[in-house]
N, C-alpha and C positions, 0 to 999 in steps of 0.2 A: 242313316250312317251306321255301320257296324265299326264296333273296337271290337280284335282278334289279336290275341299274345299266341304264340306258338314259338318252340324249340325245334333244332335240327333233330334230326336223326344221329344218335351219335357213332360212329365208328366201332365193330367191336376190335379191332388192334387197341391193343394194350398204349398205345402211342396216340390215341387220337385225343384231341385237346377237348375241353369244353364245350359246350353247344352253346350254337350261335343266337343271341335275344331277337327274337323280332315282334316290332306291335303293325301292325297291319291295319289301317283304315281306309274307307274311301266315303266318295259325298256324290251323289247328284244331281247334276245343275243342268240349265237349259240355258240356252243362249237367245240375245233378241230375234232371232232370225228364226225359231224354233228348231233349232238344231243341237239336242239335247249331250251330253255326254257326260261319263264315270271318270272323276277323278280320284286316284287312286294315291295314298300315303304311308311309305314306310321309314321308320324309325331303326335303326341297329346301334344296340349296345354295345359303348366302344368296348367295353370291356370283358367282351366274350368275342371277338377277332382278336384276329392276330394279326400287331402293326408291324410291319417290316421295314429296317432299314432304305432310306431312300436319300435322293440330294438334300443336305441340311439337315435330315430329321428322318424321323418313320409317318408311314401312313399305312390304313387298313385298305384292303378291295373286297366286295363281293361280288359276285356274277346275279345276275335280277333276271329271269324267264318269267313272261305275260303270257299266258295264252286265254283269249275271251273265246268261249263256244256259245254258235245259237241252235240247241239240238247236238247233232255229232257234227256238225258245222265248224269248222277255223272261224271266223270271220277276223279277229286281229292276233297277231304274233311278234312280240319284240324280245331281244336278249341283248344286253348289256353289263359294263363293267360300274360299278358304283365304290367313288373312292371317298376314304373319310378324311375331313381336314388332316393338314399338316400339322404335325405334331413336336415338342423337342423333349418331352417330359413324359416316358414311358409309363411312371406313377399316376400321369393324367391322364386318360383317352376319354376324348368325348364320343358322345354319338353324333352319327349323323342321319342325314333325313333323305326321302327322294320322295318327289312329287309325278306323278304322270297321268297326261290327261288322253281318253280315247273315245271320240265322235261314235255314238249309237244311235239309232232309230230306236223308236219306244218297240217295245218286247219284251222275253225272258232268256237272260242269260245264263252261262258257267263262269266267273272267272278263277283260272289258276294259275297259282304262283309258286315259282322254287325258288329260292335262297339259297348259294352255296358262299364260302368262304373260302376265297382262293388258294391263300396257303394250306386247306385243307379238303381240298376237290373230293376224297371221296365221302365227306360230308354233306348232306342234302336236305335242308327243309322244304317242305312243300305244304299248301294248302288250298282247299276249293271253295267257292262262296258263292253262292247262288245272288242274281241279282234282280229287280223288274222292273223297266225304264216307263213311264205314262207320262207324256205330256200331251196337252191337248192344248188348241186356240176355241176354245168353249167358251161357254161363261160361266163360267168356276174358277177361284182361284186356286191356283196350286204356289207350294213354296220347294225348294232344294230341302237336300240335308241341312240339318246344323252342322257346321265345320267349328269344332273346338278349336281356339287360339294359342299357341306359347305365346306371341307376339306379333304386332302389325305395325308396318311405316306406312308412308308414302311413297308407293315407287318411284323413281327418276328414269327407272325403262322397264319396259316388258319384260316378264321371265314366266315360266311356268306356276309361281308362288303367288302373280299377279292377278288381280282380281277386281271390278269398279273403281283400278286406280291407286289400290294399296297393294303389297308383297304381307301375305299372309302365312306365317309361318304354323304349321299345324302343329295340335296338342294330341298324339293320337293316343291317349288312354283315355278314361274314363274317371279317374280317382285324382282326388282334391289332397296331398296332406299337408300336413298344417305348414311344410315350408312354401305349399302356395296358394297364396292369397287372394289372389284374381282369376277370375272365371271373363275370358274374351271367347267372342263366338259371334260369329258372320254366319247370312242367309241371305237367301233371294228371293222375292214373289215374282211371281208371271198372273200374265191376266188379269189384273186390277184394271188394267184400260180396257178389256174386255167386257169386263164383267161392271162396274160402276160408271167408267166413261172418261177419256182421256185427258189426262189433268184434274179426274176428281182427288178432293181431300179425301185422305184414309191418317189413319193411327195405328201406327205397330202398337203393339203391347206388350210387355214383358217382364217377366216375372221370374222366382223361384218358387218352389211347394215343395211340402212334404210328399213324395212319391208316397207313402204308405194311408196317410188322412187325406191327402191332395188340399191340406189348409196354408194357404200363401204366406208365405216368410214375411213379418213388418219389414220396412227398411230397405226389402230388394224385390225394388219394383221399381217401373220407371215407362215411359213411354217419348215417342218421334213422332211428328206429322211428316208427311210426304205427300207427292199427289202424282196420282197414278202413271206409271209407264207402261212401256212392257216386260222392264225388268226393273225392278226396284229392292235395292241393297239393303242389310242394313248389319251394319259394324258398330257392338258394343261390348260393355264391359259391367263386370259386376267386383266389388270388391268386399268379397266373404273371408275376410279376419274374424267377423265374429257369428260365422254362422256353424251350430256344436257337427259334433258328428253326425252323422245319417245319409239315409236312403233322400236324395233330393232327384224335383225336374226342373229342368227350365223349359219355361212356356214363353212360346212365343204364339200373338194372336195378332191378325190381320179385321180392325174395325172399321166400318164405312163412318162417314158422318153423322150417321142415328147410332153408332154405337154398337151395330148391328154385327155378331161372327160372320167372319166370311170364311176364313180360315188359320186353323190351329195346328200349332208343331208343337212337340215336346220331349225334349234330350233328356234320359236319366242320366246321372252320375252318383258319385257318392264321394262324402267328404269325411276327414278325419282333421279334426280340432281341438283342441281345448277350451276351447269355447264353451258356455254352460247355455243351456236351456232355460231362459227366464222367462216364464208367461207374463210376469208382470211388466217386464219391460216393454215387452211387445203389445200391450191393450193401457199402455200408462196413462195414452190420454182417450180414454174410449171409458163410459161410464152407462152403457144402457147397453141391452140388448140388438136394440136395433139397430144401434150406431156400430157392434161386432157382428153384427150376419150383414149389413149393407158393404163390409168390406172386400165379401165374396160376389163375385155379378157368378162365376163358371155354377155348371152342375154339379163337377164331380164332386168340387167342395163340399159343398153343401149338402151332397146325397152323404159324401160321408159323417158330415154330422148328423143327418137324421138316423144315420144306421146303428152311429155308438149309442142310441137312445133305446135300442131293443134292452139289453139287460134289466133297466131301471120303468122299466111298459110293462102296463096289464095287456090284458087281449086283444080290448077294443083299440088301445094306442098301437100296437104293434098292428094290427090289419093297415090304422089310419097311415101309419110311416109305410107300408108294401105298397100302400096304394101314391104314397107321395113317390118315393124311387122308382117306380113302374113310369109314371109320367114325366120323371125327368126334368119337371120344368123349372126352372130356377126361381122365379118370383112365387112360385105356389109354396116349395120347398121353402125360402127365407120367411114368409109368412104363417106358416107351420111352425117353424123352431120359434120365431117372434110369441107365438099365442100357449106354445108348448111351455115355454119357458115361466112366461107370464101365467096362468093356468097353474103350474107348480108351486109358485111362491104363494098364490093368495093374496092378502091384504096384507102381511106384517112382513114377508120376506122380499130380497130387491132380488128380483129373478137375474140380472146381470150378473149378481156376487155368486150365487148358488151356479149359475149356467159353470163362471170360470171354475169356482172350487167343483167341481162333476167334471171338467173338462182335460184340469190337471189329472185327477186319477187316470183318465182316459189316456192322455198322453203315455203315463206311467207303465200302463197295460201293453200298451205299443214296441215299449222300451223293451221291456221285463216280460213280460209275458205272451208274447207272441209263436206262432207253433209253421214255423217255416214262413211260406211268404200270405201267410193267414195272419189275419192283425188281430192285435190282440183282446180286442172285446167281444171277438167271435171265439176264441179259446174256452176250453171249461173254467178253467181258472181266471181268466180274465174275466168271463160273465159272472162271478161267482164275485170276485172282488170290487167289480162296480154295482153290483146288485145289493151286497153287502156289506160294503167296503172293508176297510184293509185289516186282516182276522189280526187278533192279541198274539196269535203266538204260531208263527210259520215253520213246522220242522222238517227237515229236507234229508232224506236217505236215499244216497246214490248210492252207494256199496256194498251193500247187508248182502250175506249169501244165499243164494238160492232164492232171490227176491229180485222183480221189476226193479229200477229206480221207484222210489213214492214221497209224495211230501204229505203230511194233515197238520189243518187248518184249524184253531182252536180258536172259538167266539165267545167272552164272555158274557155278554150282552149283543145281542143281533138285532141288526134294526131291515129288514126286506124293504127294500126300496119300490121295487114292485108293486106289492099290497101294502104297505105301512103298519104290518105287522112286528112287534117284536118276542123275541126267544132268547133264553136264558143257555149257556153252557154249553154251546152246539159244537157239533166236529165234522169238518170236511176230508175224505180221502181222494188224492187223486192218483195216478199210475202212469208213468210214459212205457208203452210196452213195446215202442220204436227205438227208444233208446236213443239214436243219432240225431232224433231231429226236433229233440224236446216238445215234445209237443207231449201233456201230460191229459189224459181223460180222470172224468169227474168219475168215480166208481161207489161214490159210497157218502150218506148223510144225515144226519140228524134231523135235518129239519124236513117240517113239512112241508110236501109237493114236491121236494130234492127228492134224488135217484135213490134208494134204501134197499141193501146191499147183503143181507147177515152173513153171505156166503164170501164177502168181497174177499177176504183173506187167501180164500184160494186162487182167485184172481192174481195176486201179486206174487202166488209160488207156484203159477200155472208152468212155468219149465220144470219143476222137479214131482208136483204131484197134484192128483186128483183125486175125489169123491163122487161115486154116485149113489150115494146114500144125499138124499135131498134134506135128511135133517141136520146133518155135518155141517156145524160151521166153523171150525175152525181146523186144518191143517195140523199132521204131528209129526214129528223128524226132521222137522225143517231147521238142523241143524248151524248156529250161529248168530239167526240174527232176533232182533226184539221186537215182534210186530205188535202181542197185547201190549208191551213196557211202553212201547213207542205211542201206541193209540192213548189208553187209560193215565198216562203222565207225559202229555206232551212237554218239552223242553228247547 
């Protein structure tokens, strides 16, 4: 299922009104009969039409053109008028919705859409979305789109909105904020009677995670027995008042009787809350190790936990974790971090206490220090602050002239997690020389086996000048800003 926001094309007449909001979604579903088809969902924001007087009240119209291609093929074409509820309160305009559904054979499509606003016809949004229909009577199962929810009844009759017998009103964005609380969403499986045997027992699954650790949120999870048809529903809800900001998925998983994947779906979205992030809430009743990694059965979980363990690994543990994420396998994975953890404490420390305190920084690295959609224990700075943990004294210069952005990292006491070596007075430099996408490289260090740099300084005023005298280390005219002052008396 794709979410697509797009704007009109705005008029250049000095008279042409605002452009028209539209979110654009669709979902594909299969029918019992295997007779598959795109339905398709648009939203328009009352308050970028224009409602015109009408009997009683005003209301908005727009004009809706479908056209699906297969190749430079037509195969479906509709044009219609789409009116928005009746109105009496021109300060209120809601939006409204339209649902359409259209019978395809499995292949590859175009579909395109234009939007016009009728009081303002020479106004035209338009957009195209490539789509690929697969269904099969194999023995595989397959599921539909996720269809996000605003809301679902009970139908009393058919309509387009209807679906196993509820009027499902579609949510078509993607973003949670804090004025909403519930996350509803419908799917469909095909093939469980194929594939297991008709009327076997199965278990949906389902869940939310961290899209960026893929570590499962306590508290929202939940599962349904069912037993197999040829289509089988399933309409639920999750209520995330208290789940904080972030990058989230919801997983849906299709398990036989042994518990066994058949098949997995997973919707991103993203939420905004105020909500805070407590690790201790979420493992309050969890006191071992092995009682926090048997919480995760998936791989991706779990690979992501082996992989935040590179920074704080010698050689031979980091070969052992490429070779644990290479196979994938989940109980070999959970049995590694079990032996990894334990292994770490020895005799006097409780490897559960140490696993959560390592895990919180890791969270923190996520947060804070991430360099685009790279997480952040893969960053320099992120490997740098869970290898080291969190330096005494962080100084951050975005603006000096004729200088990168750079921050350095002053350790008064360092303790390398890696070797168990400790260093006295150490200094970290790093540089973002993208600028846009913070993403800061490690350029420069005091310690040993760290990157050691004496030229770094040119490094950070590489736009304004250079040296090729290889004994130069240090830059001159670099009028304005304090790079010795900043280094030799961090603040």
């Amino acid at each position: 299922m794709k979410l697509i926001f797009f704007l009109s094309l705005i008029c250049s007449s000095i008279f042409a009104q605002s452009a028209v909001t539209v979110y654009f979604n669709y979902g594909i579903f299969n029918t019992p009969n295997a007779k598959p088809y795109v339905e398709t969902y648009l939203t328009i924001t009352g308050n970028s039409v224009k409602f015109s007087p009408t009997n009683n009240g005003y209301k908005a119209s727009v004009n809706v053109t479908w056209k699906i291609k297969k190749g430079k093929e037509i195969i479906k074409t509709t044009q219609y008028n789409l009116l928005s509820p009746l109105v009496t309160d021109t300060l209120q305009l809601p939006s409204f919705i339209d649902a359409q559904r259209f019978a395809l054979d499995n292949g590859e499509y175009t579909i395109e859409l234009a939007v016009i606003d009728n009081a303002f016809p020479e106004q035209k949004s338009t957009h195209t979305e490539k789509i690929t229909i697969y269904f099969a009577r194999t023995k595989k199962v397959y599921t539909s789109d996720v269809q996000a929810l605003e809301s679902f009844k009970k139908s009393n009759e058919k309509s387009i909105l209807t679906k196993s017998g509820y009027d499902l009103i579609p949510y078509n964005i993607n973003y949670y904020p804090k004025a909403q609380n519930t996350l509803k969403f419908y799917i469909e499986a095909y093939n469980i009677d194929t594939t297991l045997g008709n009327q076997a027992k199965f278990v949906y699954s389902y869940y939310i995670e961290n899209s960026e650790t893929n570590t499962k949120q306590i508290g929202l999870s939940a599962f349904q027995k069912q037993n197999a048809a040829k289509v089988n529903p399933l309409l639920a809800q999750f209520d995330i008042s208290q789940l904080p900001t972030g990058n989230y998925n919801l997983v849906i998983e299709i398990r036989d009787s042994t518990s066994q994947l058949q098949a997995q779906k997973k919707w991103f979205f993203q939420r905004q809350s105020d909500a805070k992030a407590t690790l201790e809430t979420e493992v309050k009743n969890i006191s071992s190790v092995e009682e926090f990694f048997n919480l995760y059965q998936d791989a991706d979980s779990l690979k992501s936990f082996v992989e935040c363990l590179w920074p704080i690994s010698g050689t031979v543990e980091r070969e052992r974790q490429l070779t644990q994420i290479s196979k994938k396998d989940a109980g070999l994975m959970r049995s590694y971090l079990v032996n990894y953890w334990h292994d770490r404490s020895g005799d006097t420390l409780d490897p559960y206490k140490i696993w959560i305190s390592y895990y919180k920084e890791v969270l923190e690295t996520l947060t804070l220090l991430k360099c685009g959609k790279q997480k952040g224990y893969y960053t320099d700075r992120g490997r740098v602050y869970l290898q080291y943990g969190k330096p005494d004294q962080r100084s951050q210069y975005n603006s000096e002239p004729n200088t990168y952005p750079y921050e350095i990292w002053q350790y008064n006491r360092i303790y390398d997690r890696a070797t168990n070596r400790f260093y006295s007075n150490k200094k970290f430099v790093f540089a973002n020389f993208e600028i846009a996408d913070n993403c800061y490289k490690l350029i420069h260090s005091e310690v040993k086996g760290e990157l050691y740099d004496e030229r770094w300084r040119f490094r950070l005023v590489n736009r304004s000048q250079q040296s090729s005298n290889i004994d130069d280390t240090k830059p001159t005219g670099t009028f304005g800003n304090n790079i010795d002052d900043n280094f030799n008396n961090p603040r």
